[in-house]
Backbone as a printed PyTorch tensor [residue, N CA C, xyz], in Angstrom:
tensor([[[-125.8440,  144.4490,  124.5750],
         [-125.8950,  143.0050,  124.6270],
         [-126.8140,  142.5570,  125.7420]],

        [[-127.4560,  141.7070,  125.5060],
         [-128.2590,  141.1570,  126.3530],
         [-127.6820,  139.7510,  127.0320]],

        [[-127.5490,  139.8680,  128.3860],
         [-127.1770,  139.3930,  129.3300],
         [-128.0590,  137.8550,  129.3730]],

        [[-127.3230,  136.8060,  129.6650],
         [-127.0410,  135.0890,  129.5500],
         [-128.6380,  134.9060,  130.3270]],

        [[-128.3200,  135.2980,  131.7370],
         [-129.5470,  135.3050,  132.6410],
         [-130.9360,  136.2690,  132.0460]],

        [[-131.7180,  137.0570,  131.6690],
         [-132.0930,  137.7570,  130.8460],
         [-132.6660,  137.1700,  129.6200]],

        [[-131.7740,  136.4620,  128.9210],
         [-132.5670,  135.2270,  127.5890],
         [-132.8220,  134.2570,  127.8970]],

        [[-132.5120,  133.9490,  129.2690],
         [-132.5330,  132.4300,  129.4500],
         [-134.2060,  132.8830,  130.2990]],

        [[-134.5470,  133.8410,  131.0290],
         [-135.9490,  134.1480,  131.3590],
         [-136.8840,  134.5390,  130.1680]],

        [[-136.3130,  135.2710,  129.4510],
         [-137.2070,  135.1140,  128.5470],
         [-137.9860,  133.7900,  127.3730]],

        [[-136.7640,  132.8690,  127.4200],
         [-136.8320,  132.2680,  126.4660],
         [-137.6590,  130.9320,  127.1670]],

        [[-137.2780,  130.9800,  128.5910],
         [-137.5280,  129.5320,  129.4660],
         [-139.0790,  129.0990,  129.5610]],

        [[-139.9630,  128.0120,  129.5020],
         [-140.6740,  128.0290,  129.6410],
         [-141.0720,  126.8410,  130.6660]],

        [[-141.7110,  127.3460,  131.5280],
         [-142.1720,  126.3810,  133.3300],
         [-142.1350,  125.1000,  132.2730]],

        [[-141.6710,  124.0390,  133.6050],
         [-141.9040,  122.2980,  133.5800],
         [-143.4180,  122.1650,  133.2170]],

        [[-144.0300,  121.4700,  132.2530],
         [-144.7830,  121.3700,  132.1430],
         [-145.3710,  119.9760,  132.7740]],

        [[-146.4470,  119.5040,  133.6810],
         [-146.5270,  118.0040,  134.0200],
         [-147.0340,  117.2770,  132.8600]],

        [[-146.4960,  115.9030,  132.7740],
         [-146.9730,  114.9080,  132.2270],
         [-147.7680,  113.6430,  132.9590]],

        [[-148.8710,  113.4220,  132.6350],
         [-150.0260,  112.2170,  133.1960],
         [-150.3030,  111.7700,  131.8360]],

        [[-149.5510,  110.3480,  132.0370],
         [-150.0780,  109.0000,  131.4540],
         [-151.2100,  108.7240,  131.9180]],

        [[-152.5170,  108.0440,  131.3870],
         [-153.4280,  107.3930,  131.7880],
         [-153.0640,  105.8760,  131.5840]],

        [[-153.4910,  105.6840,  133.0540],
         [-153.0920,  104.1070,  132.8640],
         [-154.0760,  103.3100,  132.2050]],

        [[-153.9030,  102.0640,  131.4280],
         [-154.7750,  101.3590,  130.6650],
         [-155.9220,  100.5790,  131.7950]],

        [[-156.8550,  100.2330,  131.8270],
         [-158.1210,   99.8250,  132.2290],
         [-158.3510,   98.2850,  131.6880]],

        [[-158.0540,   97.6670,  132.5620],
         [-157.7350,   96.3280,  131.6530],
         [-159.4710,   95.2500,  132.6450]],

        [[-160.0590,   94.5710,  131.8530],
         [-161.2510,   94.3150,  132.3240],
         [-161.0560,   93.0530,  133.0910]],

        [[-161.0790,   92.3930,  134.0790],
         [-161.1550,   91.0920,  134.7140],
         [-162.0740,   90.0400,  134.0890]],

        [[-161.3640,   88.8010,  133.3790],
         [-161.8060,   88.1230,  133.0120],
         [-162.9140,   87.0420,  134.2510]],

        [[-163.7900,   86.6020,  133.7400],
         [-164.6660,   85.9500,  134.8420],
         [-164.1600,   84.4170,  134.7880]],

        [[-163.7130,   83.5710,  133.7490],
         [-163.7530,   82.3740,  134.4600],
         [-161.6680,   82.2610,  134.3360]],

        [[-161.3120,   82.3780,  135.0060],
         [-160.0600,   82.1770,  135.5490],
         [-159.7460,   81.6690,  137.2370]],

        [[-158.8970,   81.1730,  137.6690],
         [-158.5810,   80.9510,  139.0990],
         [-157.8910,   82.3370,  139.3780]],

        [[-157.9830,   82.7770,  140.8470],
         [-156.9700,   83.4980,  140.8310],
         [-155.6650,   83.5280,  141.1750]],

        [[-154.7950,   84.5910,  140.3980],
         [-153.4230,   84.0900,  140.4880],
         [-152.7510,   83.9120,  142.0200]],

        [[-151.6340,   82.9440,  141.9090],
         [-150.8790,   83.1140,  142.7570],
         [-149.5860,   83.6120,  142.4970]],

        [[-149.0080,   84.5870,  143.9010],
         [-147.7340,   85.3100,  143.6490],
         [-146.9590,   84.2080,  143.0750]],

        [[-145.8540,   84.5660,  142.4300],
         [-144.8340,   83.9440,  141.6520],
         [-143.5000,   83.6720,  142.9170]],

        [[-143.4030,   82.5570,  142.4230],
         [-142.4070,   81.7020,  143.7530],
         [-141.0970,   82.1210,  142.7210]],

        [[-139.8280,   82.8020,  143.6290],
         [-138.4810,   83.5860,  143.1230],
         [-137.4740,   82.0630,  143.3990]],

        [[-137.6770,   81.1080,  144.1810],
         [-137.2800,   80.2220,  145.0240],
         [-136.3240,   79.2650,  143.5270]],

        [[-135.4080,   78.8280,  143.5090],
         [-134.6630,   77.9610,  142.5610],
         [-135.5340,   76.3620,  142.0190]],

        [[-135.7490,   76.3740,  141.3360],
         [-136.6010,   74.6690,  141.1000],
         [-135.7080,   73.7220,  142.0070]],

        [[-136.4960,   73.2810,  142.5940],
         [-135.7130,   71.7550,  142.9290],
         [-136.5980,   70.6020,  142.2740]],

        [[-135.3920,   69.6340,  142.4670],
         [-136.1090,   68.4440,  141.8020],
         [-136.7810,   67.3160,  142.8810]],

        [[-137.7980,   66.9370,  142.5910],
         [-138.3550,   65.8340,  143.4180],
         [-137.6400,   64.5390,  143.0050]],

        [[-137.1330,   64.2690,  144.3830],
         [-136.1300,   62.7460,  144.7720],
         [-136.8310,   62.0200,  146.0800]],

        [[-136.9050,   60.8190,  145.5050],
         [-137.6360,   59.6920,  146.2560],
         [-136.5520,   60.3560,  147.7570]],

        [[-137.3970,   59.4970,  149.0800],
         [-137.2480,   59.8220,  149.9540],
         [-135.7980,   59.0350,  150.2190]],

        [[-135.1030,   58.5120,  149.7520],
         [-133.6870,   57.4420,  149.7100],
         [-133.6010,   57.0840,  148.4010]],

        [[-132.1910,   57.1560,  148.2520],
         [-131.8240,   56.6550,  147.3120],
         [-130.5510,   55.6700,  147.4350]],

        [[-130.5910,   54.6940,  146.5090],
         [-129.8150,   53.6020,  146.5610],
         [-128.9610,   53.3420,  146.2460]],

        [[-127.6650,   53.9730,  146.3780],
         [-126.4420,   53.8300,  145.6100],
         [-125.7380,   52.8810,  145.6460]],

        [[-124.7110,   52.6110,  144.5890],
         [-124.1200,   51.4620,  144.5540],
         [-122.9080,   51.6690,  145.3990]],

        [[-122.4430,   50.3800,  146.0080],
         [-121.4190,   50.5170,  146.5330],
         [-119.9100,   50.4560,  146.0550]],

        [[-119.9540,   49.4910,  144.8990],
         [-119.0360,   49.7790,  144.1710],
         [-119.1250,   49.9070,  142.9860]],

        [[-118.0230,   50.5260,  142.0440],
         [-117.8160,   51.0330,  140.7520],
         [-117.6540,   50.2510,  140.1190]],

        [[-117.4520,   48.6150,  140.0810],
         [-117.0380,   47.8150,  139.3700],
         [-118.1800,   46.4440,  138.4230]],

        [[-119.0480,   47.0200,  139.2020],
         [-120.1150,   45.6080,  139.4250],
         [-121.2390,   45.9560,  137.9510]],

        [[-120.7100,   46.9550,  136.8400],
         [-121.2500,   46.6660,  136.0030],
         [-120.5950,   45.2740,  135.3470]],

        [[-121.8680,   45.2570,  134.2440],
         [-121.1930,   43.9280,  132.9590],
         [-120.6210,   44.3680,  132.2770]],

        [[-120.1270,   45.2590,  131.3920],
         [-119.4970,   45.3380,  129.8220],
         [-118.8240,   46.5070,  130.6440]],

        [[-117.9800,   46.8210,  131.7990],
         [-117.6790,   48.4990,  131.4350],
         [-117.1020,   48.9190,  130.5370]],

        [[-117.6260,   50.4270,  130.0820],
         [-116.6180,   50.7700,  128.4670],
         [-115.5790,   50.9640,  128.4870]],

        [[-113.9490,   50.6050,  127.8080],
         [-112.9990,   51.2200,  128.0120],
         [-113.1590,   52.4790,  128.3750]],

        [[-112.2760,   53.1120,  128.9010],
         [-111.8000,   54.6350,  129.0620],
         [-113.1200,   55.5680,  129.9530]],

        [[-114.1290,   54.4920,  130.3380],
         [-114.7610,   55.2350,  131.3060],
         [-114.6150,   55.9710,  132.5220]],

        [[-113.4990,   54.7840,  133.1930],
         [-113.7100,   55.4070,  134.3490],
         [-112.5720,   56.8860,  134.7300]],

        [[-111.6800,   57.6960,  133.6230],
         [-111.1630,   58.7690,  133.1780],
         [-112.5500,   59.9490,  132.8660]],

        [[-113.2360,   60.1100,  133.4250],
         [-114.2590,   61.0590,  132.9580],
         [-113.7080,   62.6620,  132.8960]],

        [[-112.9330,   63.2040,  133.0990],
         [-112.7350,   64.3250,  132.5400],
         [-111.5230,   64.8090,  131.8770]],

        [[-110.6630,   63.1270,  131.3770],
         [-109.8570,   63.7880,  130.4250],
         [-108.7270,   63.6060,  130.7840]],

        [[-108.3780,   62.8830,  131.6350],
         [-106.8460,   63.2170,  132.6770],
         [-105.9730,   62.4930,  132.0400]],

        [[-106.1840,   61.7370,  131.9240],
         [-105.4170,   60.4090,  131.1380],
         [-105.1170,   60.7710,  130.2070]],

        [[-106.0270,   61.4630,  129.3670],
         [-105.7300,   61.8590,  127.7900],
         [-104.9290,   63.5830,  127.7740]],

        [[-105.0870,   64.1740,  128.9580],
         [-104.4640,   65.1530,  128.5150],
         [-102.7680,   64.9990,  129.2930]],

        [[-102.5910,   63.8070,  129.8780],
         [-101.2510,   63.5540,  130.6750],
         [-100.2780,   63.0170,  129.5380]],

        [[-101.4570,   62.1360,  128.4600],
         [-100.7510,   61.2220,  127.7500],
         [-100.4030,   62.4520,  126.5310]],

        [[-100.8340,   63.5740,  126.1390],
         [-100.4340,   64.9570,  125.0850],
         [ -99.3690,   65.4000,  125.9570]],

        [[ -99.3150,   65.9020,  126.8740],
         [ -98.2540,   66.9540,  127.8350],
         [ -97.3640,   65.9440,  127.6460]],

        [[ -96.9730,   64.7730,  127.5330],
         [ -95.7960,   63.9850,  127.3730],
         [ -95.5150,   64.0650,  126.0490]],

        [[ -96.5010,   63.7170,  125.3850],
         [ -95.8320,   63.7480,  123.7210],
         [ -95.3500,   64.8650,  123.3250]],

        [[ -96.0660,   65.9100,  123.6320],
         [ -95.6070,   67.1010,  123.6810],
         [ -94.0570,   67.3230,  124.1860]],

        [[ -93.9370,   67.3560,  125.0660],
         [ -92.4660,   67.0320,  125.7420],
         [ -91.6010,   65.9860,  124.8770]],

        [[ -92.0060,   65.1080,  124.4540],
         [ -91.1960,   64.1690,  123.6030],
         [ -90.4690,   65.1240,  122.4870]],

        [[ -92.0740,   65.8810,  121.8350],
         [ -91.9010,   66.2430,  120.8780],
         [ -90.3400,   67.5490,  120.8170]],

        [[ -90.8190,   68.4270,  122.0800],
         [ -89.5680,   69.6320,  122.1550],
         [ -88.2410,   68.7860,  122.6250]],

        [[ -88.3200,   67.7060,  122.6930],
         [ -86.8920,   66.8550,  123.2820],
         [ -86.2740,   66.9800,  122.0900]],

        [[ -87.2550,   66.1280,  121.1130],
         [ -86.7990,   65.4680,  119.7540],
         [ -86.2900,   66.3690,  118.3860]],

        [[ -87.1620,   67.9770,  119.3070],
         [ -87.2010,   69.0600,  117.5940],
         [ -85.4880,   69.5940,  117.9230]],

        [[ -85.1310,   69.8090,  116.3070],
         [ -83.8500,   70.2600,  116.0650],
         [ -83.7620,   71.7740,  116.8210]],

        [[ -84.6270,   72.4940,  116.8350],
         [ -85.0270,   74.1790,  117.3240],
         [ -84.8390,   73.8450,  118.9600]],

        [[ -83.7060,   75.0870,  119.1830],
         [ -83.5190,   75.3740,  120.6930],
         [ -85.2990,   75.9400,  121.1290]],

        [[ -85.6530,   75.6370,  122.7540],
         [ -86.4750,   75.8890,  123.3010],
         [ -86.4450,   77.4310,  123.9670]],

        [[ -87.0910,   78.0600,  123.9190],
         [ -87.2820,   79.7810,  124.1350],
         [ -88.1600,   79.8110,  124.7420]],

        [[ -88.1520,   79.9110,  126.4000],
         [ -89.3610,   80.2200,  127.1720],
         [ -88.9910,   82.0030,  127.3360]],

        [[ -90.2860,   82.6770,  126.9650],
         [ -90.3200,   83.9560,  127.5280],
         [ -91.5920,   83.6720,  128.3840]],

        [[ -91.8750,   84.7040,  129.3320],
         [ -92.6380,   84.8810,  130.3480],
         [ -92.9750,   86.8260,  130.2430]],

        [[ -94.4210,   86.6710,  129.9990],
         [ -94.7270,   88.2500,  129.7860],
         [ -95.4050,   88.8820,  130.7360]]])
C-alpha cells in the first residue's frame, strides 16, 4: 500500500501564480477633473433664520382632528371600545402571559 504522504507528493502539483492584466483605460481630453467624492450626509440649505410661528392657533380654517398628529386620540378612543367591548362579551376573559 502506498502511504497518504507519498500520493499526495506525487499527485501534488506547486501553486501556480495568477496575473490579471489590468485594463488600460484611455483619458478622455475634454472633461474637468474629478473631484474626490464627499462621504459627508446631504444637508439641506436653510435661510440664515427662520421664522416661526408663535402660536398654533392663528391659522383660518384649522382642520378638525389636526392637531392629534399621531393617532392618540384615535387609538385611546379603540382601547376603550375595546374594553367596552370585553365588559359587554358573554365569554369569561383569559389572560395568559407566555
Amino acid at each position: 500500500m502506498v502511504a497518504l504522504d507519498s500520493l499526495y507528493a506525487m499527485l501534488a502539483r506547486p501553486v501556480q501564480r495568477v496575473v490579471k492584466r489590468k485594463r488600460v483605460v484611455d483619458q478622455t481630453e475634454h472633461i474637468d477633473p474629478i473631484h474626490a467624492d464627499s462621504h459627508e450626509a446631504p444637508q439641506s440649505q436653510l435661510p440664515p433664520h427662520l421664522e416661526r410661528r408663535r402660536q398654533g392657533d392663528r391659522r383660518i380654517n384649522p382642520r378638525p382632528g389636526r392637531e392629534d398628529r399621531r393617532g392618540q386620540a384615535r387609538r385611546q378612543q379603540a382601547l376603550k371600545q375595546a374594553e367596552e367591548e370585553a365588559l359587554d362579551s358573554p365569554l369569561p376573559h383569559i389572560d395568559i402571559d407566555v
